[in-house]
TIPABA-248154 format. One line per 5 residues: for each residue x, y, z of N, C-alpha, C. Coordinates in steps of 0.1 Angstrom, whole numbers. Each point is the difference from the previous one (the first is absolute). Layout:
// residues N
X Y Z X Y Z X Y Z  ...
//
This chain:
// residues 361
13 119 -17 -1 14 4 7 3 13  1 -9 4 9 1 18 17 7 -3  2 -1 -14 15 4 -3 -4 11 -10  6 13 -1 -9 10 -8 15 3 -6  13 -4 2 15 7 -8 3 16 9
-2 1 9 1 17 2 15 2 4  6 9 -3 13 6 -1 1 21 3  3 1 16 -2 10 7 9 12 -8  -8 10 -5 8 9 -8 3 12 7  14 4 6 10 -6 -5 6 -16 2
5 -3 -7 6 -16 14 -2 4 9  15 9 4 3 6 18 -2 16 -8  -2 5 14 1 13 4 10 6 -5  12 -4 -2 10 9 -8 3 0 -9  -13 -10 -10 7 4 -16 -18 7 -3
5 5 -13 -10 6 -6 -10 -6 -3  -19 6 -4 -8 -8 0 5 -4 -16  -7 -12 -6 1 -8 -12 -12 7 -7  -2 1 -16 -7 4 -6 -3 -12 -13  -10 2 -8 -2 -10 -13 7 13 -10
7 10 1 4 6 -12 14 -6 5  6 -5 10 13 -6 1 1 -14 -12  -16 -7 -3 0 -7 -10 -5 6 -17  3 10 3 -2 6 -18 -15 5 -1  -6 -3 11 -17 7 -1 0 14 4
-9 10 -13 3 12 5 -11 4 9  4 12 10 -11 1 8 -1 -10 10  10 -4 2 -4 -11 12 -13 -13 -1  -1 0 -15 -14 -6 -2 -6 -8 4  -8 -6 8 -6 -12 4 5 -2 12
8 6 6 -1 0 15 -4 -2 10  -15 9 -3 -11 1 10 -10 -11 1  5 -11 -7 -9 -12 -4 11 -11 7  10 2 7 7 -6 6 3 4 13  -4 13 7 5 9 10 -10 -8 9
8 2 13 -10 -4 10 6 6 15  -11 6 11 7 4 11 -4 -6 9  10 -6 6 -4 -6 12 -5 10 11  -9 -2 12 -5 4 9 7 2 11  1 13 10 12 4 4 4 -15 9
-12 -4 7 3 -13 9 8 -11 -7  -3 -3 -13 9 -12 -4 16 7 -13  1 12 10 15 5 -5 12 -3 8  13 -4 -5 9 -5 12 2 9 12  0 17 -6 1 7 12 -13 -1 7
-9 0 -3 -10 5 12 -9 13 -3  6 10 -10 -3 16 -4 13 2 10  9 -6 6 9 14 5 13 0 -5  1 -1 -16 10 0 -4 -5 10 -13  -1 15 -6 -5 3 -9 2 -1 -15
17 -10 0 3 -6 -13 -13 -12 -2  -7 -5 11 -6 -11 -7 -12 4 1  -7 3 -15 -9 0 -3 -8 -10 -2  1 -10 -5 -5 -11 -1 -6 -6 -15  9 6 -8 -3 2 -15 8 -15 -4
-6 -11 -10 3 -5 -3 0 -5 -11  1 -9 -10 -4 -6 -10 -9 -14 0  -7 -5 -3 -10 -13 -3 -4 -3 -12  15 -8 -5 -5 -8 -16 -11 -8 4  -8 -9 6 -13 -1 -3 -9 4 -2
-1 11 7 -9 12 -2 0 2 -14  13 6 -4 4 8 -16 -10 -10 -8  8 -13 4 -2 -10 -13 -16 -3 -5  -10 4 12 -14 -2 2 -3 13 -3  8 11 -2 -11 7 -1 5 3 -21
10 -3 -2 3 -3 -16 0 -5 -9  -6 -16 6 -2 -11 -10 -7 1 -7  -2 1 -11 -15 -7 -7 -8 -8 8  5 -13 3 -11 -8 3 7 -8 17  -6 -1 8 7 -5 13 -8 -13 0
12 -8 5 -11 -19 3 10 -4 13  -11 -1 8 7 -9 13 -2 -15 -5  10 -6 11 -3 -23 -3 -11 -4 2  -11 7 4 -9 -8 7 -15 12 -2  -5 -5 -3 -18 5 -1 -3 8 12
2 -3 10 -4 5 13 10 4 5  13 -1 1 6 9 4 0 18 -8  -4 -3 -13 -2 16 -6 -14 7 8  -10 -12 5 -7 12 10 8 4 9  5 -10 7 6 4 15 11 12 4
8 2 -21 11 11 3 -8 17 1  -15 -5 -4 -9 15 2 -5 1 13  5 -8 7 -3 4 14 9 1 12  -5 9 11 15 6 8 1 -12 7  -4 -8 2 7 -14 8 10 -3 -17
-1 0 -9 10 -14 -10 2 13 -9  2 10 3 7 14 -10 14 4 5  0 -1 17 11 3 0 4 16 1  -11 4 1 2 21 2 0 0 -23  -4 -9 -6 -1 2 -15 -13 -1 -5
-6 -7 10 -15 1 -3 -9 8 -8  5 14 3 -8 12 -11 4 -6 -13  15 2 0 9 0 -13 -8 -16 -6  0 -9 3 -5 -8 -2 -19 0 -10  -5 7 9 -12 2 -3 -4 10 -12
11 14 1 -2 5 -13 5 -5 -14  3 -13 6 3 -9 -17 -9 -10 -1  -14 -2 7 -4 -11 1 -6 -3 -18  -1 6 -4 -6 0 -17 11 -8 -9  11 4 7 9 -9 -11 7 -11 9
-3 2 13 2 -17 10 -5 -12 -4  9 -8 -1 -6 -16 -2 7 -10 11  -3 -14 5 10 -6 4 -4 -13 -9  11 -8 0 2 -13 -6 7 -11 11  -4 -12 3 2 -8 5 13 -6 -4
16 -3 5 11 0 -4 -4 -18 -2  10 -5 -11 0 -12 2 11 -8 -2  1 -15 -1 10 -9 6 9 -3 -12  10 -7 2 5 -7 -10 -5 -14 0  -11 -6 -7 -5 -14 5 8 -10 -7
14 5 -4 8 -8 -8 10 -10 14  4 10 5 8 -1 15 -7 -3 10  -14 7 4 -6 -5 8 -12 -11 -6  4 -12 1 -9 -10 -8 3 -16 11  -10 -4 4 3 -14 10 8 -12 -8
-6 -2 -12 3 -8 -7 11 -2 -3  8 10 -3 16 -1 -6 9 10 6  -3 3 14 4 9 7 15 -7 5  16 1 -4 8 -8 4 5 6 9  -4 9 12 1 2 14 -7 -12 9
-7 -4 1 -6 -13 4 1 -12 0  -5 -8 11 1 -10 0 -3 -10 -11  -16 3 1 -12 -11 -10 -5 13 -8  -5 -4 -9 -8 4 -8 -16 -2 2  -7 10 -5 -18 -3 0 -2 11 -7
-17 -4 -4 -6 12 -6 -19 1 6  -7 11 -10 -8 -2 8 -11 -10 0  6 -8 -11 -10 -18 -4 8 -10 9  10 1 6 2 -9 6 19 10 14  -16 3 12 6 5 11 11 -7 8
-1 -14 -2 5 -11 13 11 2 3  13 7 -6 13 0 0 2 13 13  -11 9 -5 5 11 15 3 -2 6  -5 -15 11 -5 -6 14 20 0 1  8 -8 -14 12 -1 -2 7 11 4
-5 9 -8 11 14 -3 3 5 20  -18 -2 7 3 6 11 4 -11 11  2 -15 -3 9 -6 9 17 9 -2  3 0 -13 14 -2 -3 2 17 8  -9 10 1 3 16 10 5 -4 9
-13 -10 7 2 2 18 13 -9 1  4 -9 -11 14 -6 5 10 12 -2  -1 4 -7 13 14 -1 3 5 3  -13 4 9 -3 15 9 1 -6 14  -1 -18 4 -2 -1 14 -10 1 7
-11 -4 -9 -16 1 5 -3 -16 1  -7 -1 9 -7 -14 0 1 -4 -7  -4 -12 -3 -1 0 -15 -15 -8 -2  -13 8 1 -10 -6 -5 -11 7 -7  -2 -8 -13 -10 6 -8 -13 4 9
-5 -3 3 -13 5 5 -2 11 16  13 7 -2 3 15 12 -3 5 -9  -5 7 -1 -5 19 -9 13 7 -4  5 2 -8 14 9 1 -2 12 -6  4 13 5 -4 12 -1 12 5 -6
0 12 -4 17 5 -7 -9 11 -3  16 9 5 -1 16 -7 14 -1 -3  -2 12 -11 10 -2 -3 0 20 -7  12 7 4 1 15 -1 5 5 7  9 15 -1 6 8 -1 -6 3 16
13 0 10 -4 0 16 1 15 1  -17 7 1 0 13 1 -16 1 3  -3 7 5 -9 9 10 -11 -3 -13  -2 4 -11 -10 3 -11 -5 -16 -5  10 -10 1 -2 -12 0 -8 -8 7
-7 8 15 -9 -7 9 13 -12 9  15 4 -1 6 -12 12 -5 -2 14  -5 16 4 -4 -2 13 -10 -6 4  -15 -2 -10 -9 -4 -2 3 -16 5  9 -6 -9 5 -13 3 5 -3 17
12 12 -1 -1 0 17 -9 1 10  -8 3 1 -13 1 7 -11 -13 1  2 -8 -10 -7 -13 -3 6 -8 1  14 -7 0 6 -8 2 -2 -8 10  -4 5 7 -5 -9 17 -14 -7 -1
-6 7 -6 -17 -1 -2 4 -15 -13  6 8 -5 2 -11 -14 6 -22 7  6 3 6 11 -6 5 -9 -10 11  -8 11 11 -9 -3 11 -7 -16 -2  -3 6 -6 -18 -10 -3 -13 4 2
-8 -5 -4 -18 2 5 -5 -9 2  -11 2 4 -9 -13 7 -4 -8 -13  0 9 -14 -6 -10 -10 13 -4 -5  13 -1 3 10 -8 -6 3 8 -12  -5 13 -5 6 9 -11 12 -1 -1
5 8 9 12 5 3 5 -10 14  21 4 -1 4 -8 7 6 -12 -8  -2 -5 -6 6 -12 -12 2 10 -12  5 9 5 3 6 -16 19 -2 -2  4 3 -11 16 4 1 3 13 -12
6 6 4 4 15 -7 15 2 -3  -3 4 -13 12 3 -8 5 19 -3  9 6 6 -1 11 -5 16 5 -6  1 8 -7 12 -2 -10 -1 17 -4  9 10 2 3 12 -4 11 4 8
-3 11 -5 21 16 9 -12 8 0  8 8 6 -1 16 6 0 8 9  -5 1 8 -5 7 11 9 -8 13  11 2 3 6 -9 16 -9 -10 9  -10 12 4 -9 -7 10 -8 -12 -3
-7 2 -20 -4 -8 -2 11 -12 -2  11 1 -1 8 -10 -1 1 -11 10  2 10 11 5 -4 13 -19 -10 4  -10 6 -7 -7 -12 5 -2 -9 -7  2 1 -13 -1 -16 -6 10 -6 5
11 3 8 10 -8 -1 -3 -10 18  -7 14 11 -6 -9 12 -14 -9 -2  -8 7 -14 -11 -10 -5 0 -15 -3  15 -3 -5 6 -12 -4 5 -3 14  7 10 8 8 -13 12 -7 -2 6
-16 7 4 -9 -1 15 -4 -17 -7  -9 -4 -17 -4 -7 1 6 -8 -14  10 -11 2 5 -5 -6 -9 -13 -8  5 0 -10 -5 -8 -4 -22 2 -5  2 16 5 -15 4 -3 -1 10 -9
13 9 3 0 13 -12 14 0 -1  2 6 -15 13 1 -2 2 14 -8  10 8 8 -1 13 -5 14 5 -7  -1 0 -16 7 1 -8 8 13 1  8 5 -2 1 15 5 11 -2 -13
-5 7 -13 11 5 -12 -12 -2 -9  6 -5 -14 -9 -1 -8 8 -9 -10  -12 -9 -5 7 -14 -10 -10 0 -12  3 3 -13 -13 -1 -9 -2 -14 5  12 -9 -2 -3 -16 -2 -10 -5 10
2 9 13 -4 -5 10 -18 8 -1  3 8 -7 -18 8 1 -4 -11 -9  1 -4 -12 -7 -12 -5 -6 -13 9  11 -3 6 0 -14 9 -10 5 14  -2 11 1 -7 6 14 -19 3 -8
3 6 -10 -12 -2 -9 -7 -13 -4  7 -10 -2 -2 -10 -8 -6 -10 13  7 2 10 -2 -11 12 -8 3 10  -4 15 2 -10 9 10 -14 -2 -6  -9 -4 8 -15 2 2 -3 11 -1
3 11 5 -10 13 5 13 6 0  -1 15 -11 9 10 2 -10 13 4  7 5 10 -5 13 4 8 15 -3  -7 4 0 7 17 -8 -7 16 9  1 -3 12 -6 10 8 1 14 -1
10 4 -12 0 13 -4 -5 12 9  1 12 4 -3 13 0 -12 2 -13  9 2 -11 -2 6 -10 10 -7 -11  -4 -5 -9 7 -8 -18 -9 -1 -8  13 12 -9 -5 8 -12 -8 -16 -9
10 -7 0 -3 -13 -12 -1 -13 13  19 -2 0 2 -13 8 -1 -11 -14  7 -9 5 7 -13 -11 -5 -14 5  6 -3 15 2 -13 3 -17 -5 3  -9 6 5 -13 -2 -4 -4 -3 -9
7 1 -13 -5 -3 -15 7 -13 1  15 0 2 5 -12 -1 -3 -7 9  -3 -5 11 -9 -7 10 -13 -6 -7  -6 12 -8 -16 -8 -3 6 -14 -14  11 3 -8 6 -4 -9 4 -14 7
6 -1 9 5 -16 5 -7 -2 12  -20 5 3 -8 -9 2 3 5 18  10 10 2 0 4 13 -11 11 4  -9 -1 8 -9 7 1 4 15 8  -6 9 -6 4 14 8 -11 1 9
4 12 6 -5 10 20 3 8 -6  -3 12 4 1 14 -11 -7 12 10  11 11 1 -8 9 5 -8 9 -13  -14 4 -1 -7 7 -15 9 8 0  4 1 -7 7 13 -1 9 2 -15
-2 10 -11 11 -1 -12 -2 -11 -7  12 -2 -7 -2 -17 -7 -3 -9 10  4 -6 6 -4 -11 9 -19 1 0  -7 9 1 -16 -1 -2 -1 0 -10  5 3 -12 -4 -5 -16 9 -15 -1
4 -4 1 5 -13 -4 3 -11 11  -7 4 9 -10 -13 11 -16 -1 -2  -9 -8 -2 -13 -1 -1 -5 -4 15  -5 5 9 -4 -2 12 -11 -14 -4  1 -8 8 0 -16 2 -19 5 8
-7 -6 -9 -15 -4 6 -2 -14 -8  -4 -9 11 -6 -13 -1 -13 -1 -2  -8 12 -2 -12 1 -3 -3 4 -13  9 5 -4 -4 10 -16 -1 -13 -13  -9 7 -4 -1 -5 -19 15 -4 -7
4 -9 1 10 -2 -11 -4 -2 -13  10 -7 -6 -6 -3 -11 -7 -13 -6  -1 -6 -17 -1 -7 2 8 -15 4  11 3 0 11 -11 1 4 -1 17  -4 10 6 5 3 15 -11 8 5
-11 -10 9 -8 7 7 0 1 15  16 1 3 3 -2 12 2 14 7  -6 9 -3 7 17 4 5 5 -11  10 14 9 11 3 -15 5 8 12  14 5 -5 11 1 9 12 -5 -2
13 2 2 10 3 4 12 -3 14  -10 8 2 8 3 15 -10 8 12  10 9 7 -8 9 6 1 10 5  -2 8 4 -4 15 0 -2 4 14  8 8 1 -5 8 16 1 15 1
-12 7 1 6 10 2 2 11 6  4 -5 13 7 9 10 17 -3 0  8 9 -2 12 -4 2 7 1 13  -8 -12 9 2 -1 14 7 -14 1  -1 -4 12 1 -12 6 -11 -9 1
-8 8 3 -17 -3 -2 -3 -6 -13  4 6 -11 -3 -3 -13 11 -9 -11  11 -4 7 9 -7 -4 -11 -15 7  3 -2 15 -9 -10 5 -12 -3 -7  -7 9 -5 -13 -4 -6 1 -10 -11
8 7 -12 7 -7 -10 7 -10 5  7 -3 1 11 -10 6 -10 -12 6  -12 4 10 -5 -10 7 -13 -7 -12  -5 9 -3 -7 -7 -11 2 -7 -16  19 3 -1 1 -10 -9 2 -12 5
10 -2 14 4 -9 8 -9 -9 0  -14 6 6 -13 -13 2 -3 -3 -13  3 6 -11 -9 -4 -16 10 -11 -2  16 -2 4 12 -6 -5 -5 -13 9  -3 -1 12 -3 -5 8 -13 -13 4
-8 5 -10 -14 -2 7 -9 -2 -11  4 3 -16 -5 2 -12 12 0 -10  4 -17 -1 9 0 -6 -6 -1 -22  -8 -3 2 -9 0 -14 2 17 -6  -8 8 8 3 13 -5 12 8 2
11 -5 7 11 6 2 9 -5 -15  -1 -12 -5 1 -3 -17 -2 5 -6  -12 3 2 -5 13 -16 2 12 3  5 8 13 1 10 -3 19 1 -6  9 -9 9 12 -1 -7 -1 1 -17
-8 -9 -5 -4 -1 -12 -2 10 -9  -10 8 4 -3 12 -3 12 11 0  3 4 8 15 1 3 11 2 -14  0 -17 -2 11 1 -7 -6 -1 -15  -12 2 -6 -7 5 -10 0 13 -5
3 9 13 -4 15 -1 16 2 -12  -6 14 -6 8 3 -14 6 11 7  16 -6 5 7 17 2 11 3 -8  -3 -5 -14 12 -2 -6 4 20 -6  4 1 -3 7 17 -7 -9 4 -12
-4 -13 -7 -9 3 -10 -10 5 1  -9 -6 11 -13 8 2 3 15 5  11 5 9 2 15 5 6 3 -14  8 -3 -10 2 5 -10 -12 6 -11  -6 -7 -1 -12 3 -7 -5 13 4
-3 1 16 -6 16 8 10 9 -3  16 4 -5 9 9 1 -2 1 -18  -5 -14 -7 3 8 -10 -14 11 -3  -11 -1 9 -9 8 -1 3 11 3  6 0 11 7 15 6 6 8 -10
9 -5 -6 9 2 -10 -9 9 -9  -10 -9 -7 -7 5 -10 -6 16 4  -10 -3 17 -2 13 3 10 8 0  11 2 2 9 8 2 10 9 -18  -5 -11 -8 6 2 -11 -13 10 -8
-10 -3 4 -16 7 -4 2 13 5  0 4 12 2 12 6 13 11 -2  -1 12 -5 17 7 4 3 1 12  15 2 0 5 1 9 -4 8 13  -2 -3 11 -3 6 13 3 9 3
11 -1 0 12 13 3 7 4 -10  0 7 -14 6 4 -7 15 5 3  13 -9 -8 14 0 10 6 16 -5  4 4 7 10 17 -4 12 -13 -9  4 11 -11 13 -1 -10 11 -5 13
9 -5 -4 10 3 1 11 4 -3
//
């Protein structure tokens, strides 16, 4: 919802405004289900230009308010687009479709992401027999220039270096992370981070890697081969998001036994199970139930919370840090189970007439 398609009508000031009968619709039809005016403050003049009115177009808008049936990726992100924090100024538009809103949880290819036969990797494992990880994450830290010992914590993010991603978040903790505490949490950790975008965020993975060598290594591009091998060899992946609609590598993370940090938020809260050592499992596993974990402030405060309480479970409770990996790499995110919910959609959508009855053309 952060990207809505808008296209200021006219382009410029000196061509004519654009119309839907320029595409064969009479009456200009369905226009007003795509129109949108910006507010004088967010117009490039200011109001002191009286060509710019601030008239524009918003195919998301259009598209939400014409569909038959709308589905976000993720269960909770379709509440979040009905509200003015996760709507985006679409929130109404949003809400007067809430009747035919659904969201569906996006899922993986578990063909490609699979431990066992994954030929990006070093070793192979699955989730009856884990031991090979310990392998996959020596053969990182040689690659990458990390110590080289199985029993440091190794953390990895891994995403698109931009503001909505939570990079700053990371910047803000790095020291804390890095420091130490009096209970030996933190401080013996090593960090992996790997994306583009944003300069600044460039420019610090790239001083994140020179200040501490051999402790973080900051990838700056993007390598599938290499997101496998950073998946496959990382302990703890974190995903400090703003706001994600779905999100992927948290699915693939739980898949090769890497445990997620997660800000609640969107997919990342439906497809992490927040980690209690106290709950009812089941009968095969009465050790808790959980995943990963959950934070939810999207602070610095709340990355640390997450971050420090998987640290001490990885740490301190290596029995239950097993089963929750395990668990992990059980969970079903294959396309089949989200396929099943779309072809429901489907059906409602095929049950019902059309929403918007289309003009001839």
């Amino acid at each position: 919802m952060g990207y809505h398609g808008v296209y200021p009508n006219p382009p410029t000031w000196e061509q004519p405004k654009f119309s839907c009968s320029d595409m064969g619709l009479p009456d200009n039809a369905y226009y007003e289900r795509y129109q949108h005016t910006f507010p004088i403050e967010e117009r490039p003049s200011k109001g002191r230009d009286p060509r710019d009115d601030g008239e524009a177009v918003k195919l998301l808008r259009g598209a939400i308010e014409m569909a038959d049936r709308v589905v976000t990726v993720a269960p909770s992100y379709k509440e979040e687009i009905m509200s003015p924090e996760g709507g985006f100024g679409l929130h109404e538009t949003a809400r007067s479709r809430s009747y035919h809103l659904d969201g569906i949880l996006n899922g993986i290819d578990v063909e490609e992401w699979d431990p066992s036969k994954d030929p990006h990797i070093s070793h192979h494992y699955s989730a009856q027999n884990m031991t090979n990880k310990t392998e996959c994450k020596r053969s990182l830290q040689r690659e990458l220039g990390l110590h080289e010992n199985p029993d440091t914590p190794l953390v990895a993010f891994i995403g698109r270096l931009a503001p909505q991603k939570g990079v700053h978040l990371i910047q803000q903790t790095l020291g804390w992370l890095l420091g130490g505490d009096h209970l030996g949490v933190t401080g013996d950790v090593q960090l992996v981070m790997m994306g583009s975008g944003d300069g600044s965020y460039c420019q610090f993975l790239t001083d994140a890697e020179n200040g501490n060598k051999g402790r973080v290594c900051g990838y700056v591009g993007f390598s599938p081969e290499m997101e496998h091998k950073i998946i496959a060899g990382a302990d703890i992946l974190i995903m400090p998001s703003l706001y994600e609609p779905c999100g992927l590598p948290q699915m693939y993370a739980q898949r090769y036994g890497t445990v997620p940090v997660v800000h609640a938020t969107g997919g990342l809260k439906d497809s992490v199970v927040q980690y209690d050592p106290f709950a009812d499992g089941n009968e095969t596993d009465t050790s808790g139930v959980g995943t990963g974990w959950q934070f939810d402030s999207a602070d610095a405060e709340g990355l640390k919370f997450g971050l420090w309480n998987a640290l001490h479970t990885y740490k301190h409770y290596k029995e239950s840090w097993q089963r929750i990996m395990k668990r992990g790499m059980l969970t079903d995110f294959s396309w089949e189970r989200s396929a099943k919910n779309y072809l429901q959609v489907f059906e409602w959508a095929l049950m019902d007439p059309p929403y918007i009855n289309p003009w001839p053309f």
